[in-house]
C-alpha positions as CSV (number, residue, x, y, z in Angstrom):
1,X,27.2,93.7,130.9
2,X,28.6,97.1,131.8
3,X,31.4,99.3,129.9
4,X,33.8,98.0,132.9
5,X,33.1,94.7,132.8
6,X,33.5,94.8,129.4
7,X,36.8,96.7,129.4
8,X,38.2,94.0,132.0
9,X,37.3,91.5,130.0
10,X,38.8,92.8,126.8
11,X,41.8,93.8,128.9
12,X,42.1,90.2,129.9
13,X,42.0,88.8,126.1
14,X,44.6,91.2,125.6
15,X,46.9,89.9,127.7
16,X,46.1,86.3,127.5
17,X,46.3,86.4,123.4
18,X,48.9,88.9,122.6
19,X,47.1,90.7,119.3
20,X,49.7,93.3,118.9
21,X,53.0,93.2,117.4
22,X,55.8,95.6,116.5
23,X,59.0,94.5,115.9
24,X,60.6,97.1,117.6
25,X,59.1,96.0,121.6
26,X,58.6,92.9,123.2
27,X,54.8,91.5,122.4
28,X,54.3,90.8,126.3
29,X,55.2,94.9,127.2
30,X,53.2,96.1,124.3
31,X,50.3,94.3,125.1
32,X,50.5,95.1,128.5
33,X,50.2,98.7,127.8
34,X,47.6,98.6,125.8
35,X,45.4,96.8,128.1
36,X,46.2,99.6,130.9
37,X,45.7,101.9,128.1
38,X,42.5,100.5,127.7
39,X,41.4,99.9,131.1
40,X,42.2,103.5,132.6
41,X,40.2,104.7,129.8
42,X,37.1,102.3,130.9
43,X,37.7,103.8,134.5
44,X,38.0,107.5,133.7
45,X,34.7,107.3,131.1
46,X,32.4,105.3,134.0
47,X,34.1,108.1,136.6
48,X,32.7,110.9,134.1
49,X,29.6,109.2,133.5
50,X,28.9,108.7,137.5
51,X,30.1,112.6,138.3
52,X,32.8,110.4,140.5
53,X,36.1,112.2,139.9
54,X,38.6,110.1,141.0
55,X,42.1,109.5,139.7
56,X,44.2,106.6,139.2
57,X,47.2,106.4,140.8
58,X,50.8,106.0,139.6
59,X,51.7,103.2,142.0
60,X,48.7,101.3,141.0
61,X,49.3,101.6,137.2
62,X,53.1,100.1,138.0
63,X,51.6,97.2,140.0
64,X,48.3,96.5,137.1
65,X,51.2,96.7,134.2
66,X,53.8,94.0,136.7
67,X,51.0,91.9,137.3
68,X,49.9,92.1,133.7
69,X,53.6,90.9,132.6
C-alpha cells in the first residue's frame, strides 16, 4: 500500500472513531483537523518525493474539513 493510501485510510479512522479529545473543542472539529492535518502532510511528502510541486488549495481544504464534519 502506498504512503497515500495509507494516509487516507488513517484519515478516514480518524474521522469515523474520533481518538482525540480536549475539553476545550468539539471532538468532531478536532478530529477533523487533524485528519487534514494529516492528509496535506501525506500529499506534500509524495509531491516532494515525485519532484511534483504542487499546492493545495484553500478552497479545497474548506470543502475536505465540511465534508469531513
Amino acid at each position: 500500500m502506498g504512503e497515500l493510501n495509507e494516509g487516507a485510510l488513517l484519515c478516514f479512522w480518524i474521522v469515523k472513531l474520533h481518538p482525540f479529545y480536549h475539553p476545550k473543542i468539539d471532538s468532531n472539529t478536532l478530529n477533523a483537523k487533524i485528519a487534514i492535518c494529516l492528509f496535506t502532510n501525506a500529499v506534500y511528502y509524495h509531491s516532494e518525493k515525485t519532484k511534483n510541486d504542487q499546492r493545495i488549495s484553500d478552497h479545497f481544504i474548506n470543502d475536505l474539513f465540511y465534508s469531513l464534519l
